[in-house]
PDBQT receptor file of N, H, CA, C and O in Angstrom, charges set to zero:
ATOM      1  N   UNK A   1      28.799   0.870   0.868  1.00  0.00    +0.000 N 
ATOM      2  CA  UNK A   1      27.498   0.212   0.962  1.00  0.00    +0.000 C 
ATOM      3  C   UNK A   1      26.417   1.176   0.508  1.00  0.00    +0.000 C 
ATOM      4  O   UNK A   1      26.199   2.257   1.055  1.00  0.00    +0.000 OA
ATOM      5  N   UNK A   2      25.816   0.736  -0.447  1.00  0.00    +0.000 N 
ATOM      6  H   UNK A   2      25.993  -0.142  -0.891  1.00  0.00    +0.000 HD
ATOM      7  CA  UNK A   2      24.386   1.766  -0.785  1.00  0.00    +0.000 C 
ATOM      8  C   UNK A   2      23.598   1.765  -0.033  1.00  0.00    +0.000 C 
ATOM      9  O   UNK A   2      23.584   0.638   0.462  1.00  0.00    +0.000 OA
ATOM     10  N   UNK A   3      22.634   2.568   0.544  1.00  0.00    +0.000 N 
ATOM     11  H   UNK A   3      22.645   3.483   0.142  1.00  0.00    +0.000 HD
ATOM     12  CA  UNK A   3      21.362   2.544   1.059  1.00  0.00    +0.000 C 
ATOM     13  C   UNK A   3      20.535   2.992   0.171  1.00  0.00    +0.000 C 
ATOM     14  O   UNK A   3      20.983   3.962  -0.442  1.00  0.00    +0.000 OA
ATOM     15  N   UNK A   4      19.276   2.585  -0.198  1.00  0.00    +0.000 N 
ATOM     16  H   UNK A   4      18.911   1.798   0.300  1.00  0.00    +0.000 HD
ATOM     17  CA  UNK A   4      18.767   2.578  -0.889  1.00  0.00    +0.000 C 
ATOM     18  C   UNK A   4      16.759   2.962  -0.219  1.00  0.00    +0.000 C 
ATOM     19  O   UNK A   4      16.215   2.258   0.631  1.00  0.00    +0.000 OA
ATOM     20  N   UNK A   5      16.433   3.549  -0.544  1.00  0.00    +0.000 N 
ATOM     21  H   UNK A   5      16.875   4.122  -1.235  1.00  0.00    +0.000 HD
ATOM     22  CA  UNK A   5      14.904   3.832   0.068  1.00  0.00    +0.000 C 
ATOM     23  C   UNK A   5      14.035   3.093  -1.020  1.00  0.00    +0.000 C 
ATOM     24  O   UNK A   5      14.081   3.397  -2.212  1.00  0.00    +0.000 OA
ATOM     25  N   UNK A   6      13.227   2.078  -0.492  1.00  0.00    +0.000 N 
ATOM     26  H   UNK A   6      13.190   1.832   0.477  1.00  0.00    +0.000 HD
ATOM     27  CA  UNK A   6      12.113   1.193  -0.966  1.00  0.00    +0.000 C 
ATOM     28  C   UNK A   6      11.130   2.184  -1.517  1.00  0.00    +0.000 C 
ATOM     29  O   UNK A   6      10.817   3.132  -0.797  1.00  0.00    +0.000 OA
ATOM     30  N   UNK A   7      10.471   2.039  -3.032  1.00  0.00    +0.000 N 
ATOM     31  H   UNK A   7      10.725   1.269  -3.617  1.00  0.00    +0.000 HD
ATOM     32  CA  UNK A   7       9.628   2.796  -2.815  1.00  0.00    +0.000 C 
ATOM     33  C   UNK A   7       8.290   2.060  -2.896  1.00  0.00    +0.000 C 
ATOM     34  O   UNK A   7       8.038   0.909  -3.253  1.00  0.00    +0.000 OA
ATOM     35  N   UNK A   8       7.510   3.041  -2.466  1.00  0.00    +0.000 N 
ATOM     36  H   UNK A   8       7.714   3.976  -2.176  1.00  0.00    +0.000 HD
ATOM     37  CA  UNK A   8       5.844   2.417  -1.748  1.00  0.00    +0.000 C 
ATOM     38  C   UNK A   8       4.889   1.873  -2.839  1.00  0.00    +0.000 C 
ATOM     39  O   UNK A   8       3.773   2.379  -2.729  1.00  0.00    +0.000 OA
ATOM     40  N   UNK A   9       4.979   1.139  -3.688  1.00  0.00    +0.000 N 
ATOM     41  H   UNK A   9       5.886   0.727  -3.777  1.00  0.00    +0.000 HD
ATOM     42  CA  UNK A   9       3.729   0.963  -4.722  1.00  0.00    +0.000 C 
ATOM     43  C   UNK A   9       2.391   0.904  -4.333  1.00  0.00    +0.000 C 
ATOM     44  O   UNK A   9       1.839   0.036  -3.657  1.00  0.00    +0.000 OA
ATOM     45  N   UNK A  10       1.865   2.047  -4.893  1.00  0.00    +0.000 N 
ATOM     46  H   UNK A  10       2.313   2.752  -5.442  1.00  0.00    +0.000 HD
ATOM     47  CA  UNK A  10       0.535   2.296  -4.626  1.00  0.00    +0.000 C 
ATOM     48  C   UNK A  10      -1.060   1.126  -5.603  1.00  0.00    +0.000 C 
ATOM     49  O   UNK A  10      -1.500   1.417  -6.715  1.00  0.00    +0.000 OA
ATOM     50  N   UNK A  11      -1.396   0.305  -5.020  1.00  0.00    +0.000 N 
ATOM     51  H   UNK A  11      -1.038   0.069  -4.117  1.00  0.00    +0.000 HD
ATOM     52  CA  UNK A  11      -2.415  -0.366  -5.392  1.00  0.00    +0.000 C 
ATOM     53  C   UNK A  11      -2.072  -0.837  -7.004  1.00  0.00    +0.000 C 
ATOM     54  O   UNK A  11      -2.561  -0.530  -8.092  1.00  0.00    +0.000 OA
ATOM     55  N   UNK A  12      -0.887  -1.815  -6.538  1.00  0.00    +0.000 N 
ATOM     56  H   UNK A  12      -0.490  -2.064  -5.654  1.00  0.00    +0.000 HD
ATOM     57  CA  UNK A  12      -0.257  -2.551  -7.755  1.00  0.00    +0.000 C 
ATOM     58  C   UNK A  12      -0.921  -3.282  -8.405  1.00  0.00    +0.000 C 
ATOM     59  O   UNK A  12      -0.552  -3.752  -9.481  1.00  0.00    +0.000 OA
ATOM     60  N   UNK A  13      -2.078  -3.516  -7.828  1.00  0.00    +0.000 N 
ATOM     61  H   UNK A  13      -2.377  -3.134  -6.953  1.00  0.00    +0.000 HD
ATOM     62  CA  UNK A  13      -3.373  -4.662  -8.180  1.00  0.00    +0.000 C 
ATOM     63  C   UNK A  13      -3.705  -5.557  -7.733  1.00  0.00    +0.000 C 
ATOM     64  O   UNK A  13      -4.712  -6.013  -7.191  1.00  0.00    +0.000 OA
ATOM     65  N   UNK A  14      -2.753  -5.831  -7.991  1.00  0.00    +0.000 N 
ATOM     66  H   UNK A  14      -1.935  -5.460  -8.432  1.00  0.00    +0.000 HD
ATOM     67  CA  UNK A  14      -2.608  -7.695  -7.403  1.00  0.00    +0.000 C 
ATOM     68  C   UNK A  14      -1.497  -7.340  -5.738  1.00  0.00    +0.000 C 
ATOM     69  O   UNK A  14      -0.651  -6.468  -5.540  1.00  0.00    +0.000 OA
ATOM     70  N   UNK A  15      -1.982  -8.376  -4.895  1.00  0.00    +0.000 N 
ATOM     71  H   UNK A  15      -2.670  -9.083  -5.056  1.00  0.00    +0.000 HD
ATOM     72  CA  UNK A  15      -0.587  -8.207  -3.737  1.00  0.00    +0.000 C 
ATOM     73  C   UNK A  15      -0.390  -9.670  -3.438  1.00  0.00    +0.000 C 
ATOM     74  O   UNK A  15      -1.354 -10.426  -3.320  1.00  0.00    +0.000 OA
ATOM     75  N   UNK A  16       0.956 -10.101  -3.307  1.00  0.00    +0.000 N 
ATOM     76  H   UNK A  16       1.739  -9.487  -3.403  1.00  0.00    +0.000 HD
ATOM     77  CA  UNK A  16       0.330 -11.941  -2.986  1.00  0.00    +0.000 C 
ATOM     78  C   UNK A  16       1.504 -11.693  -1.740  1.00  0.00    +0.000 C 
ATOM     79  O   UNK A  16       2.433 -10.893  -1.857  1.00  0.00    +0.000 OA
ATOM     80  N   UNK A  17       1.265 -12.537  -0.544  1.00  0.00    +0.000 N 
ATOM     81  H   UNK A  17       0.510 -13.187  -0.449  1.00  0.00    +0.000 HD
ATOM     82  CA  UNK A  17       1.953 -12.788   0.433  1.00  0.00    +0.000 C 
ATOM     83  C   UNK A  17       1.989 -14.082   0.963  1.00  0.00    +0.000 C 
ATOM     84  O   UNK A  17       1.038 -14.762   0.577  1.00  0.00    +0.000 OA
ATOM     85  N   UNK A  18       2.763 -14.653   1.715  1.00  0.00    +0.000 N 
ATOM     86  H   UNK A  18       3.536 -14.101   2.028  1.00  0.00    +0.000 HD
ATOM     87  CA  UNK A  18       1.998 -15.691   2.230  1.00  0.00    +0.000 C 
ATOM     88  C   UNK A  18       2.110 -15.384   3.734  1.00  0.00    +0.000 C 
ATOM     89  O   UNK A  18       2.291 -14.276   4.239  1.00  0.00    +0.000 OA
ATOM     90  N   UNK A  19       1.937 -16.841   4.499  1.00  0.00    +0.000 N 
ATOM     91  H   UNK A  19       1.790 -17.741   4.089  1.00  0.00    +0.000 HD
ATOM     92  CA  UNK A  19       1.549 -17.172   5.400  1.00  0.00    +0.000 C 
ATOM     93  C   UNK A  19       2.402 -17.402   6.517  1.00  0.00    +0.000 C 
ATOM     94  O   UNK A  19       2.206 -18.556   6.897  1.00  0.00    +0.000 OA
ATOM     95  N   UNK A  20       3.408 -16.734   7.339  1.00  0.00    +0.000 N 
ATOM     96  H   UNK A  20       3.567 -15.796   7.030  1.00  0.00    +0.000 HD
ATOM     97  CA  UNK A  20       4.214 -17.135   8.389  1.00  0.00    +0.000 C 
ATOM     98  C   UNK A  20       3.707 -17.587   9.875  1.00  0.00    +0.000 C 
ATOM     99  O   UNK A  20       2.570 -17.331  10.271  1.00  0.00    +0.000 OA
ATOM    100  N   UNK A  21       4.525 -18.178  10.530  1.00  0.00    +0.000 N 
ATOM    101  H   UNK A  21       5.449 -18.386  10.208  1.00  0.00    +0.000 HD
ATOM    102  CA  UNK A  21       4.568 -18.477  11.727  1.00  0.00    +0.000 C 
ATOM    103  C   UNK A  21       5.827 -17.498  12.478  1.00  0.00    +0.000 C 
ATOM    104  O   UNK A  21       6.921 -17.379  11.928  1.00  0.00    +0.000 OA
ATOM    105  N   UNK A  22       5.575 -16.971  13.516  1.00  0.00    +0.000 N 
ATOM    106  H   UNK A  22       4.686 -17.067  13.963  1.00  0.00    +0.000 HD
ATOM    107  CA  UNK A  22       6.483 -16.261  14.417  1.00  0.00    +0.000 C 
ATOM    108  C   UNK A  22       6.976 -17.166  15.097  1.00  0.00    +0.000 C 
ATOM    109  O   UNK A  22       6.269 -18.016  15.638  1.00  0.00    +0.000 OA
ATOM    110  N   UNK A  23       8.212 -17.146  15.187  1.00  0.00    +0.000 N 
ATOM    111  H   UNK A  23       8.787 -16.456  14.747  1.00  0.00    +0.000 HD
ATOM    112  CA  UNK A  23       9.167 -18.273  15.916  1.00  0.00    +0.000 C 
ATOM    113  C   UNK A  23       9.139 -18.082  17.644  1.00  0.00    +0.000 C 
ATOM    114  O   UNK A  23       9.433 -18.936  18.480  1.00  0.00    +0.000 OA
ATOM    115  N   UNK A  24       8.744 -16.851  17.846  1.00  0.00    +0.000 N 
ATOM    116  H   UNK A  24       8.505 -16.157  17.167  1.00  0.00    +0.000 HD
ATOM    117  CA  UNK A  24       8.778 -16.535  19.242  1.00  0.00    +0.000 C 
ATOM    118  C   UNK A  24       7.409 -16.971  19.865  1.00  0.00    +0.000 C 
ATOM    119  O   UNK A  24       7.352 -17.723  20.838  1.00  0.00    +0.000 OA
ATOM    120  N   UNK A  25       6.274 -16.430  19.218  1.00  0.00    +0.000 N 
ATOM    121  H   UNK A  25       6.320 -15.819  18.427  1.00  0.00    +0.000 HD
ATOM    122  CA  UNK A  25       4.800 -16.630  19.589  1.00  0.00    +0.000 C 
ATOM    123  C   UNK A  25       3.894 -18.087  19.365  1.00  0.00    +0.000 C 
ATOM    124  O   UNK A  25       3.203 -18.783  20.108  1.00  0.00    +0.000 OA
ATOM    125  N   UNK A  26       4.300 -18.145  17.906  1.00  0.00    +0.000 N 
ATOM    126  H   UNK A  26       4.861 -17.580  17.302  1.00  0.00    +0.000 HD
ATOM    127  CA  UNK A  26       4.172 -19.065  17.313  1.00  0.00    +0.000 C 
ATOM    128  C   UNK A  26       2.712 -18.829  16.358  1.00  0.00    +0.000 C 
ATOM    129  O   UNK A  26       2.465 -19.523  15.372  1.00  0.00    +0.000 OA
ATOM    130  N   UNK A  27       1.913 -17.843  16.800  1.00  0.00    +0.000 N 
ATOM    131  H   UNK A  27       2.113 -17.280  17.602  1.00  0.00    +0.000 HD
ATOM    132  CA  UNK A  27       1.682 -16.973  15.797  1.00  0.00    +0.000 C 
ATOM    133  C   UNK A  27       1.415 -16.829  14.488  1.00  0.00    +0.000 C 
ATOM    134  O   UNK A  27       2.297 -16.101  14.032  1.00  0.00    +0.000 OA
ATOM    135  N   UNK A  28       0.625 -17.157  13.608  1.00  0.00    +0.000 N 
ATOM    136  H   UNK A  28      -0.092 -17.748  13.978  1.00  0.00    +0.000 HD
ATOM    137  CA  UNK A  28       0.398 -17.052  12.137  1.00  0.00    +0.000 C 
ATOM    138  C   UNK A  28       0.675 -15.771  11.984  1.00  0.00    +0.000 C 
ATOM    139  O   UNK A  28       0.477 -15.195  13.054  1.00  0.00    +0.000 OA
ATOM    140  N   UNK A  29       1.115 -14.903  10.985  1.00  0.00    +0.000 N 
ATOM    141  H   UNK A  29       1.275 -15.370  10.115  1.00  0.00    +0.000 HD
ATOM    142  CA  UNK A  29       1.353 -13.596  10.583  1.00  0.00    +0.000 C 
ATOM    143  C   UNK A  29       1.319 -13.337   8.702  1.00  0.00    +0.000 C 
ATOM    144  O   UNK A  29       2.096 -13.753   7.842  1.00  0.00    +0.000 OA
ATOM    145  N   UNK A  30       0.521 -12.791   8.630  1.00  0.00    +0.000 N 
ATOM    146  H   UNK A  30      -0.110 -12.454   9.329  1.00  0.00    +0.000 HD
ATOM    147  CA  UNK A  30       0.457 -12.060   7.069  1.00  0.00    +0.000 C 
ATOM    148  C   UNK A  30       0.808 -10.464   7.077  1.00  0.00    +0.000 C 
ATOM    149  O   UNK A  30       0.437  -9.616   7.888  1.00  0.00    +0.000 OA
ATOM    150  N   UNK A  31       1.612 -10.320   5.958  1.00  0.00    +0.000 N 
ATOM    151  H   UNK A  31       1.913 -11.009   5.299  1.00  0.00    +0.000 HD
ATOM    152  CA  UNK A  31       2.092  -8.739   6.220  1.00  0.00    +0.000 C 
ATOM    153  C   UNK A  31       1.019  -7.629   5.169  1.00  0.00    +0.000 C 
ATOM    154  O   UNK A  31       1.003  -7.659   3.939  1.00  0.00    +0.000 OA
ATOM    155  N   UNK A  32       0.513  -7.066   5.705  1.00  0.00    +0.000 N 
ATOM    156  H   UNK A  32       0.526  -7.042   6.705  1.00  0.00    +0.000 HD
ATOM    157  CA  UNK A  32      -0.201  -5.842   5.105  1.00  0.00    +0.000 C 
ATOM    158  C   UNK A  32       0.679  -4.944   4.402  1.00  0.00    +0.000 C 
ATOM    159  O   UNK A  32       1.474  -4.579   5.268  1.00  0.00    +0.000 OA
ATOM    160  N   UNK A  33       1.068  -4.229   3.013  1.00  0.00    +0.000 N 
ATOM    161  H   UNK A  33       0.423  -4.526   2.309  1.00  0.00    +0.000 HD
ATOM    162  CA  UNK A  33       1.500  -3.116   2.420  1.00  0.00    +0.000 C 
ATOM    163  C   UNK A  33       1.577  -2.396   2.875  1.00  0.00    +0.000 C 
ATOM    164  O   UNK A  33       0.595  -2.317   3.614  1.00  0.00    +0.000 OA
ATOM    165  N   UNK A  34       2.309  -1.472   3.019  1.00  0.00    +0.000 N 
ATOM    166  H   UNK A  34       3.106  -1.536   2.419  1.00  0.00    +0.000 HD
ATOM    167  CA  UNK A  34       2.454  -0.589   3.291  1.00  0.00    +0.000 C 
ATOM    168  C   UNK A  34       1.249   0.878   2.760  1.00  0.00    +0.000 C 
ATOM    169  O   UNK A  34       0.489   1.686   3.292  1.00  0.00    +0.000 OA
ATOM    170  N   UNK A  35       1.578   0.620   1.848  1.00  0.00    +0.000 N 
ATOM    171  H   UNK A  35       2.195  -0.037   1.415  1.00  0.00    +0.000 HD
ATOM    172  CA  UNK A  35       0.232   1.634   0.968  1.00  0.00    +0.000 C 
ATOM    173  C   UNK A  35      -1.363   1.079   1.135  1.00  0.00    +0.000 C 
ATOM    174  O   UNK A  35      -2.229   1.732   0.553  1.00  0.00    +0.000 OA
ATOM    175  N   UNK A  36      -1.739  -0.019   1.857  1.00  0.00    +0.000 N 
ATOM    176  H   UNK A  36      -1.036  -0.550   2.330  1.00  0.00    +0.000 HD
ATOM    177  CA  UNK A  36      -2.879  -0.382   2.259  1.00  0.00    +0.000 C 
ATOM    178  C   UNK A  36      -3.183  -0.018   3.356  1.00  0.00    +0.000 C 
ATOM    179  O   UNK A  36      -4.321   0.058   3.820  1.00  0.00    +0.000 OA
ATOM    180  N   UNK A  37      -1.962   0.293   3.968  1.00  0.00    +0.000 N 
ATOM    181  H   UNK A  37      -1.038   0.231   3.591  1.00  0.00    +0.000 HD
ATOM    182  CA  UNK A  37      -2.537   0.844   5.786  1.00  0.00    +0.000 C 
ATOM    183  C   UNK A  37      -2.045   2.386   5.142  1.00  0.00    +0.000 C 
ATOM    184  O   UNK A  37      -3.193   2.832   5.177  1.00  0.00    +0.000 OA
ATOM    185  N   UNK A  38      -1.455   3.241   4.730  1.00  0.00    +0.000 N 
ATOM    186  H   UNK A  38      -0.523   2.879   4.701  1.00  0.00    +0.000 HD
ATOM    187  CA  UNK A  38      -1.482   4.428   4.209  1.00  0.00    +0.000 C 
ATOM    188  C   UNK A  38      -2.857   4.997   3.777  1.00  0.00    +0.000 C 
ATOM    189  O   UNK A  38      -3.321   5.984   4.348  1.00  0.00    +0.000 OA
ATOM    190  N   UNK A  39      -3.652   4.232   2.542  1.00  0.00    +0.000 N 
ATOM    191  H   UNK A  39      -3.275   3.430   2.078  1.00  0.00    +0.000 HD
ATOM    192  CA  UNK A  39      -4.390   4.364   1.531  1.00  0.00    +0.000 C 
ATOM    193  C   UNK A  39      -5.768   4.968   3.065  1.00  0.00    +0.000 C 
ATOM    194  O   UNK A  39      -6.328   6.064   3.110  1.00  0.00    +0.000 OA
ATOM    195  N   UNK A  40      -5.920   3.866   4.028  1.00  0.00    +0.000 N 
ATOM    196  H   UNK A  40      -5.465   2.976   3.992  1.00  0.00    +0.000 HD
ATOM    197  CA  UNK A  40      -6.770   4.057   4.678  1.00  0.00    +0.000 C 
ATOM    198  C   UNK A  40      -6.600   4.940   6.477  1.00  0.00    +0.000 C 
ATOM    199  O   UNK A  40      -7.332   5.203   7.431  1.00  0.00    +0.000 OA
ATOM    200  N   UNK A  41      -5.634   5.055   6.208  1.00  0.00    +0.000 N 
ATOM    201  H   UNK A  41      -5.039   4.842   5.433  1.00  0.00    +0.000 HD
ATOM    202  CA  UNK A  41      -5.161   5.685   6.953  1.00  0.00    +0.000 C 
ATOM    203  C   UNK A  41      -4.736   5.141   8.563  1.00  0.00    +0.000 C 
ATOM    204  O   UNK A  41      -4.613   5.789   9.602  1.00  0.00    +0.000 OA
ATOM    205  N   UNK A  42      -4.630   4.195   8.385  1.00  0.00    +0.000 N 
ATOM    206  H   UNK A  42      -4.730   3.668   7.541  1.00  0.00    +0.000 HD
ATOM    207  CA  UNK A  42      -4.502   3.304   9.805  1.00  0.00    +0.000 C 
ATOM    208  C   UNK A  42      -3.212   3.486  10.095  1.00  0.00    +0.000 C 
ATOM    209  O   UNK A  42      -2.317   3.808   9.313  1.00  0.00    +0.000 OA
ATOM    210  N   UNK A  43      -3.122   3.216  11.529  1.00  0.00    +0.000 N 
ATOM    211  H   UNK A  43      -3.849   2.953  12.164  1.00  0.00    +0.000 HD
ATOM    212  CA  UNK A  43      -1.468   3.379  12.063  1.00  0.00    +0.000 C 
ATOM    213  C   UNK A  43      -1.456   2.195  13.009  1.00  0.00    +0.000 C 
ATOM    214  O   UNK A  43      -2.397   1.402  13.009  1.00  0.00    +0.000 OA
ATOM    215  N   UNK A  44      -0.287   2.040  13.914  1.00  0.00    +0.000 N 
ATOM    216  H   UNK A  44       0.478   2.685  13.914  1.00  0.00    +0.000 HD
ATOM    217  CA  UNK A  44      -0.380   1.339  14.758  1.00  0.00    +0.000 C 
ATOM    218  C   UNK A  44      -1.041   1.596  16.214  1.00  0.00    +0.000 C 
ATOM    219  O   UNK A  44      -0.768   2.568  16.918  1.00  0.00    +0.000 OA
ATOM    220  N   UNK A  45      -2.128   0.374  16.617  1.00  0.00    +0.000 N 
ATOM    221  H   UNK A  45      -2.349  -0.416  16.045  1.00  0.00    +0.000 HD
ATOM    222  CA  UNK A  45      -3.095   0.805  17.472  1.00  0.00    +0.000 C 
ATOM    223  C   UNK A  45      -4.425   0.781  17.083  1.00  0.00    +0.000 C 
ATOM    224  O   UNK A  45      -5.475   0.581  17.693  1.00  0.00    +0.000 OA
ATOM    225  N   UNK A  46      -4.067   1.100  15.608  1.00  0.00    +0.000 N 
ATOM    226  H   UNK A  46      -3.214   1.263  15.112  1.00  0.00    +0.000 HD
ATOM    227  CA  UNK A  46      -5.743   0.695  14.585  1.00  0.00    +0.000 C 
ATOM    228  C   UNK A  46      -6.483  -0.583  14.815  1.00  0.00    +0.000 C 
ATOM    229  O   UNK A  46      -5.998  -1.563  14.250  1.00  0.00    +0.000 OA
ATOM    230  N   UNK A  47      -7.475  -0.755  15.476  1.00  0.00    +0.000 N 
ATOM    231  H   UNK A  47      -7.869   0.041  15.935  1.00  0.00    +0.000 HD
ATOM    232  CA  UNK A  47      -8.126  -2.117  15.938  1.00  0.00    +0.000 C 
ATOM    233  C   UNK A  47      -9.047  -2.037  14.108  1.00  0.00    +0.000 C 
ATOM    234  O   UNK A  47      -9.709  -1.245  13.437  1.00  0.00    +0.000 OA
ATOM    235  N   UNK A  48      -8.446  -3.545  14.022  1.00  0.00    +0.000 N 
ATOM    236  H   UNK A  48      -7.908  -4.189  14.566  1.00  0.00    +0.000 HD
ATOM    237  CA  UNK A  48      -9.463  -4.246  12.933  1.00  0.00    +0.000 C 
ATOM    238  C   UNK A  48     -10.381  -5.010  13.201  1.00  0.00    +0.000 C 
ATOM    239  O   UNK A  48     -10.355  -5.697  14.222  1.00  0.00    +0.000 OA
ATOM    240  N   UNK A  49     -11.644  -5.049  12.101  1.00  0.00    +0.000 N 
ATOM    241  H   UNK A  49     -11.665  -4.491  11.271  1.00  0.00    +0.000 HD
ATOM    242  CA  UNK A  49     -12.039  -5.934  11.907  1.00  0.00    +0.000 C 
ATOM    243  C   UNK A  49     -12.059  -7.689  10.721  1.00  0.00    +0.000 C 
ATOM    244  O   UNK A  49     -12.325  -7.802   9.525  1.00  0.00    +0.000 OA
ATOM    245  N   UNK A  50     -11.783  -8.422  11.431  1.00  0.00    +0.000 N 
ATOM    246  H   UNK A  50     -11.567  -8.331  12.403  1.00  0.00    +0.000 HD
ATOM    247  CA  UNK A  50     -11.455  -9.550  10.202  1.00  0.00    +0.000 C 
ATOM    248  C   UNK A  50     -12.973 -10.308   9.912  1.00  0.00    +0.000 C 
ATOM    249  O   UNK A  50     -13.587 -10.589  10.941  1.00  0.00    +0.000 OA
ATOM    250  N   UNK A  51     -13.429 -10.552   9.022  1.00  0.00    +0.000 N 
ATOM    251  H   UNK A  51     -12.930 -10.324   8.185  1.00  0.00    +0.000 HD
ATOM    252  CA  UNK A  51     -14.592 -11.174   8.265  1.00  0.00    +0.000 C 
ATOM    253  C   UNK A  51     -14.168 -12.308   7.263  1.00  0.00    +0.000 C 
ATOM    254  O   UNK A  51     -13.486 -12.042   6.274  1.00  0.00    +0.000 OA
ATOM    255  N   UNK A  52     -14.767 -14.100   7.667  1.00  0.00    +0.000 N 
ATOM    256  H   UNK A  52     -15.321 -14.317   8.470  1.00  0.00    +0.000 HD
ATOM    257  CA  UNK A  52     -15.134 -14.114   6.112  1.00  0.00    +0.000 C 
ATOM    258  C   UNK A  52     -15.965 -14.493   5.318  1.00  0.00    +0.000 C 
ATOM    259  O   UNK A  52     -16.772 -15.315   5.752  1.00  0.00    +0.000 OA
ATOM    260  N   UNK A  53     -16.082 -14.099   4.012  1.00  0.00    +0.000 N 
ATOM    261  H   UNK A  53     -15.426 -13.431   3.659  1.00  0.00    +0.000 HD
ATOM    262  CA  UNK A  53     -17.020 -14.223   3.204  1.00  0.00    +0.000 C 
ATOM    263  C   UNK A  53     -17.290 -15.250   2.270  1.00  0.00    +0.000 C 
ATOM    264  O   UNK A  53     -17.062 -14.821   1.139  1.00  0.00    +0.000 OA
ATOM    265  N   UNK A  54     -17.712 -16.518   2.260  1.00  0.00    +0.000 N 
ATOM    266  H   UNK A  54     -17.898 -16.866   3.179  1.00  0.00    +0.000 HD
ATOM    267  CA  UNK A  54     -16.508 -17.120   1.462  1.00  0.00    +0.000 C 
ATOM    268  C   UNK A  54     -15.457 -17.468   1.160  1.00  0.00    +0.000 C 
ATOM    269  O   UNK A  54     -15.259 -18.508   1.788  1.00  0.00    +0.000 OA
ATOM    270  N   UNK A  55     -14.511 -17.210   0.487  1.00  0.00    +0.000 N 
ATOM    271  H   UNK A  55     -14.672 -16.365  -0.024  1.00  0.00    +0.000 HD
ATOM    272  CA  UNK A  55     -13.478 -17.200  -0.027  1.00  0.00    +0.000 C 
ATOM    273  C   UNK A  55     -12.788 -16.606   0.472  1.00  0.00    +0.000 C 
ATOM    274  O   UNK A  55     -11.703 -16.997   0.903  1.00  0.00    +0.000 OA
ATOM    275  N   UNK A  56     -13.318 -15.291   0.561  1.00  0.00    +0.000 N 
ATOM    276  H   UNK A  56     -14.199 -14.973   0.211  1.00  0.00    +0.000 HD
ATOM    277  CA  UNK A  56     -12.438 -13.846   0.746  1.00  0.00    +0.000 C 
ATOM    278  C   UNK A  56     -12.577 -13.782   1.970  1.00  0.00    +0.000 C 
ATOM    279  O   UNK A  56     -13.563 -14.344   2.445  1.00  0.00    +0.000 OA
ATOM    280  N   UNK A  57     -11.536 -13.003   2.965  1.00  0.00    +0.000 N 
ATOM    281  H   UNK A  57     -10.735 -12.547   2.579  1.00  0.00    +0.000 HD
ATOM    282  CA  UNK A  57     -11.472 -12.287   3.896  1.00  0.00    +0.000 C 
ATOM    283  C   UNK A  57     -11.463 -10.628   3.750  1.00  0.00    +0.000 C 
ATOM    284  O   UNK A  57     -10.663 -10.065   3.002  1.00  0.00    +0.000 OA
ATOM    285  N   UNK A  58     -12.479  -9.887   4.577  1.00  0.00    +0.000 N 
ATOM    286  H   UNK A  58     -13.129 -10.345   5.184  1.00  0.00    +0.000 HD
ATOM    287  CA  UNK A  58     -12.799  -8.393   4.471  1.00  0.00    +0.000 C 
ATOM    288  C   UNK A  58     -11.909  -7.781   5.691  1.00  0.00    +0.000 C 
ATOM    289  O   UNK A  58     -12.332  -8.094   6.804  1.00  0.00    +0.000 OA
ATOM    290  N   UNK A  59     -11.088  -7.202   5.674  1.00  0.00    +0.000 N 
ATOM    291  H   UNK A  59     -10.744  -6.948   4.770  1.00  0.00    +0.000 HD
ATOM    292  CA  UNK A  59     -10.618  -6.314   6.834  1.00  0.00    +0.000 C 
ATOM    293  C   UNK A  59     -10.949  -4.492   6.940  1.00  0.00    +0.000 C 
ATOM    294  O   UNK A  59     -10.436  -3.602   6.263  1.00  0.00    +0.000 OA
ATOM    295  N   UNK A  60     -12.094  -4.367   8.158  1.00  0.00    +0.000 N 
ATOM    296  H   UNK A  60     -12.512  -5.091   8.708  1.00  0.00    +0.000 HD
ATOM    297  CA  UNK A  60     -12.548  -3.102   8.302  1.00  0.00    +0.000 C 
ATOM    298  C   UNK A  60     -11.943  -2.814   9.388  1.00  0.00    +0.000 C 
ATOM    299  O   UNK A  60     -11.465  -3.596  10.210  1.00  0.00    +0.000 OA
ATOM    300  N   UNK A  61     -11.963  -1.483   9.401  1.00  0.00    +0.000 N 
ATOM    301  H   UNK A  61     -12.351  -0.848   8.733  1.00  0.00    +0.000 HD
ATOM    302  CA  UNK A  61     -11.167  -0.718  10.563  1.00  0.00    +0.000 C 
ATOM    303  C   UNK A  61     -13.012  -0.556  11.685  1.00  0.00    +0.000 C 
ATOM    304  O   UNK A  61     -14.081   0.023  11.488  1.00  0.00    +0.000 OA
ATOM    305  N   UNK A  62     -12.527  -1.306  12.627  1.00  0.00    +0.000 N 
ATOM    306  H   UNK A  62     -11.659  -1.775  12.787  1.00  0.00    +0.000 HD
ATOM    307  CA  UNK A  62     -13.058  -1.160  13.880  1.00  0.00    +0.000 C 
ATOM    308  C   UNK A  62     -13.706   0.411  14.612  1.00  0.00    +0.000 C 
ATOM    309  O   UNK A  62     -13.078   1.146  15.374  1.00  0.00    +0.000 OA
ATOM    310  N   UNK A  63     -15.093   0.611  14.118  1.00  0.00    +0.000 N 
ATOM    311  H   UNK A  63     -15.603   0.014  13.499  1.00  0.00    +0.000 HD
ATOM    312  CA  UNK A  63     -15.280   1.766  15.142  1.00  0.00    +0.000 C 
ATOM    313  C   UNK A  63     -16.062   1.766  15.916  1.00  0.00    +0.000 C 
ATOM    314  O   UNK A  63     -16.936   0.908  16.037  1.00  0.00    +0.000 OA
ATOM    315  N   UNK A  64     -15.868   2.956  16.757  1.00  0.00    +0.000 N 
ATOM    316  H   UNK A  64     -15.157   3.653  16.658  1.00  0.00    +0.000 HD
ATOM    317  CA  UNK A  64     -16.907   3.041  18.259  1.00  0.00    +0.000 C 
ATOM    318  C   UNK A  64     -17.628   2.695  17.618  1.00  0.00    +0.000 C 
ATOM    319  O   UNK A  64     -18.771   2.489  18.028  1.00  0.00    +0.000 OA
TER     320      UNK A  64
């Protein structure tokens, strides 16, 4: 069996995901990149902020 290590694409341009439901919670869930929570340095525990603007949704990292 190969194992194989994913590698991280850094700000590919474009990112498209969609839209899940958690079967346990029930829960809407969108998955963030990996290199988008890297890029800014967030970890788990990072309180966001969600905005929207229009169209778009803005996600800022939450500070004091």
């Amino acid at each position: 069996m190969e194992t194989e290590i994913p590698l991280m694409q850094k700000n590919p341009g474009k990112y498209f995901s969609t839209v899940e439901v958690d079967p346990v919670t029930g829960e809407y869930v969108v998955q963030v990149p990996e290199w988008i929570i890297s890029e800014f340095g967030w970890y788990e525990g990072t309180q966001l902020n969600l905005e929207v603007d229009g169209d778009s949704i803005l996600i800022t990292e939450l500070k004091d």
